[in-house]
N, C-alpha and C positions, 0 to 999 in steps of 0.2 A: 175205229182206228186204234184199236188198242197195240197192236205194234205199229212203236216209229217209225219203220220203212215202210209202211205203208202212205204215211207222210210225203205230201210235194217234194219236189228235191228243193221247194224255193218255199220260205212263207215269212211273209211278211208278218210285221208285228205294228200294227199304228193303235190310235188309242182316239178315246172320245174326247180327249182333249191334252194341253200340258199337264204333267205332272201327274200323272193316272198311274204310274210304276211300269209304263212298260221296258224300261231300263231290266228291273227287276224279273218280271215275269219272260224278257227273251232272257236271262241267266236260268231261271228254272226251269225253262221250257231245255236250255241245252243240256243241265244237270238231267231233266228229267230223261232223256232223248240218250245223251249219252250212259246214259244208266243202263240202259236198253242195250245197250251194244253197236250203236250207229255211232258214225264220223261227223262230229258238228263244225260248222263256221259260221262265224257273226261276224255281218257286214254292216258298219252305219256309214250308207250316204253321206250325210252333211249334217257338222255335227257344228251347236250355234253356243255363243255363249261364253268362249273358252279361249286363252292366248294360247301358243304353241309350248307346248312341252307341260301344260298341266293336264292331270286327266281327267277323261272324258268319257262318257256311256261305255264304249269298249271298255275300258279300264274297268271299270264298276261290274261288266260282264264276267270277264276274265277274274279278277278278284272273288266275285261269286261262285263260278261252276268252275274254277279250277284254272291257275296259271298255265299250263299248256294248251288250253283251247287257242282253235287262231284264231284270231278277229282283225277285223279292217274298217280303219275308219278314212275314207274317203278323200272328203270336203271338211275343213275345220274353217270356222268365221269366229273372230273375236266377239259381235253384240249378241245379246241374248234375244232376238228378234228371229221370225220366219227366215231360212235359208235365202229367200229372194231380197226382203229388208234387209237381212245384216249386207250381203253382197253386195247391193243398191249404195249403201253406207260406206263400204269399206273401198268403193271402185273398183271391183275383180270379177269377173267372169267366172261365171258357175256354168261346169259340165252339163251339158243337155241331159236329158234323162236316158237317151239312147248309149251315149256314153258307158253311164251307172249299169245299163242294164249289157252292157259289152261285159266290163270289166268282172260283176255278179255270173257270170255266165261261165265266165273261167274259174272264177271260185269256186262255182257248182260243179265244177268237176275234179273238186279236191275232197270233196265231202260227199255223205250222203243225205247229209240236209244243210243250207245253209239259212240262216236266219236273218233277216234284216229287217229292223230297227229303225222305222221314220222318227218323222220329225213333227209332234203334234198330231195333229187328225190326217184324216184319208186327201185329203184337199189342198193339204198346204203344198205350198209350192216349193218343188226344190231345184227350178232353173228359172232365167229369166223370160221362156217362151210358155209358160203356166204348165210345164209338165208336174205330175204328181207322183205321190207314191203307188197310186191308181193307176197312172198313164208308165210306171216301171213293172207294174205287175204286168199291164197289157204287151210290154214289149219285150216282157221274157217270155209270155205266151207265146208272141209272135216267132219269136227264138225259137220253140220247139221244147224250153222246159217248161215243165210243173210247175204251177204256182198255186197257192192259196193263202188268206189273209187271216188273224188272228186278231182279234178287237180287242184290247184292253179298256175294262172298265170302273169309269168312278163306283165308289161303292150307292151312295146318297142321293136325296131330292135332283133333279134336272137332268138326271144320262139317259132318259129314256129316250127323247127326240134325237137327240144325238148320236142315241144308238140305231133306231128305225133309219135316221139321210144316211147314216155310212153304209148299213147293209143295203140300201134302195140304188144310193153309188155306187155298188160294186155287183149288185145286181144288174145296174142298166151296161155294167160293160161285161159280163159274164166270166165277172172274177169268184169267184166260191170261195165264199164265208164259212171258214171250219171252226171257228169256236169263238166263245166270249170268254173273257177269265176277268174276275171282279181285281184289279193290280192294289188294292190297300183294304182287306177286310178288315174292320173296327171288335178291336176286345168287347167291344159292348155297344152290337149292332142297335140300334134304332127299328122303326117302326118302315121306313123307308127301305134302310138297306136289307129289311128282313123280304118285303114285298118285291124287291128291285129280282132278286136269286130268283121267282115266277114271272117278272115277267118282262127281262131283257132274252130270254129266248123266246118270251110270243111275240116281243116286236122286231125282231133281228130273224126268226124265222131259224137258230139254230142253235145248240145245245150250247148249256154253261160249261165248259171246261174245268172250271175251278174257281178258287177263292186263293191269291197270297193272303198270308196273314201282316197286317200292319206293321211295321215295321222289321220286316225281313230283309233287308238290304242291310242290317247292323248288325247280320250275324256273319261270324267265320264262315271260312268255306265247308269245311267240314262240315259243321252242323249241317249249312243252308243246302249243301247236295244232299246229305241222308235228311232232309225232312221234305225237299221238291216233291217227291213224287206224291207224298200223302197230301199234297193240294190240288192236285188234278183227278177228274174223273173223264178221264178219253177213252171212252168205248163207241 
C-alpha cells in the first residue's frame, strides 16, 4: 500500500491500551496521507476526560498535521473513565454505535480517507448496549464502506498479549489488520523494545508500519509534517 488511495476510505486507529500515542500516530498518519495528495478527516467518537471548550485529541491532531484539516469530535464526557463509565457518571445517553457509524459515513464522503480515533483498546465500549470500536467498524462494513484497523503500540515489556486478542478480535469479525505502528519509540531502546519490532508482526500476523519517535507530539507542525513520513514503512 504504498499509495494512500489505495487505503480504506475508513481506518480506524485503536491502541493496545491508554496512552500508547495514538492521538499522535492518527496526526502522522494524516500528515503522512496528506502528503500524498489525498483528502484527510479525523473523526473522534467519544472523547473522555475533558469539560467543554478545552481541547481535546482533535485539537492535538489538527495542531499536528496542520490547522485546516477537518476533524470531528462527536461525544465529549467530562471523567477520564471508558465512554460508557464516564456517561454512566455523568447521567447522559451515549449515541449507539449505529449512530457514529451514520454520521462517519457522511464524513467519508468528504474525504478520501477518513481516520477515527477510539477510545483505549478495540473493546472499550462506546455506548451503553456494549457497542465497540470493533462493532463501528463492522457497521461501516455493513454500510458498503471500506474499513481497516491500525493497532497503536506500546513500545515495552507486556504488548505482546494485547497485541495477539486485538488482532484475534478483529479477525473473528473479519475486520482487516493493516498495520501495527510502535505510538512512543524510546531514544534508547531497551532489550524489549528492540525484540517487540520482530515480533509484534508474528503475533498480530501483519507488517510493522513504523516507529513515532518519543516525544513527537512537542514538536511544531512544520517540523512534525516534514518528519511523518520518515517514520512509516507502508509498502
Amino acid at each position: 500500500m504504498s499509495d494512500p488511495r489505495a487505503l480504506p476510505s475508513v481506518v480506524l486507529v485503536t491502541g493496545t491500551g491508554t496512552g500508547v500515542g495514538k492521538t499522535v500516530v492518527t496526526a502522522a498518519l494524516a500528515a503522512l496521507v496528506r502528503g500524498r495528495g489525498s483528502t484527510v478527516s479525523v473523526v473522534k467518537p467519544t472523547q473522555t476526560g475533558l469539560a467543554p471548550g478545552e481541547p481535546g485529541d482533535v485539537d492535538d491532531v489538527r495542531r499536528l498535521a496542520g490547522e485546516d484539516l477537518p476533524v470531528h469530535e462527536l461525544v465529549r464526557l467530562r471523567d477520564p473513565l471508558s465512554p460508557e463509565a464516564a456517561a454512566r457518571r455523568e447521567g447522559v445517553p451515549l449515541p449507539p454505535v449505529a449512530v457514529h457509524a451514520k454520521r462517519i459515513g457522511e464524513i467519508t464522503a468528504q474525504a478520501d480517507i477518513t481516520l477515527v480515533e477510539g477510545a483505549g483498546g478495540l473493546l472499550v465500549r462506546l455506548d451503553s448496549r456494549g457497542g465497540t470500536l470493533a462493532d463501528l467498524g463492522t457497521a461501516l462494513r455493513y454500510k458498503g464502506v471500506s474499513c481497516g484497523v491500525v493497532l497503536v503500540a506500546s513500545a515495552g515489556l507486556g504488548v505482546l498479549s494485547t497485541a495477539a486478542l486485538t488482532a484475534e478480535a478483529l479477525a473473528a469479525r473479519s475486520l482487516p489488520l493493516l498495520g501495527v505502528v510502535v505510538g512512543s519509540w524510546p531514544d534508547t531502546p531497551g532489550l524489549a523494545e528492540t525484540e517487540n519490532l520482530y515480533d509484534l508482526p508474528r503475533v498480530t500476523g501483519t507488517p510493522l508500519w513504523g516507529r513515532v519517535p518519543e516525544g513527537a507530539g512537542r514538536m511544531d507542525a512544520a517540523s512534525f509534517t516534514a518528519a511523518a513520513p520518515s517514520w512509516f514503512d507502508i509498502a
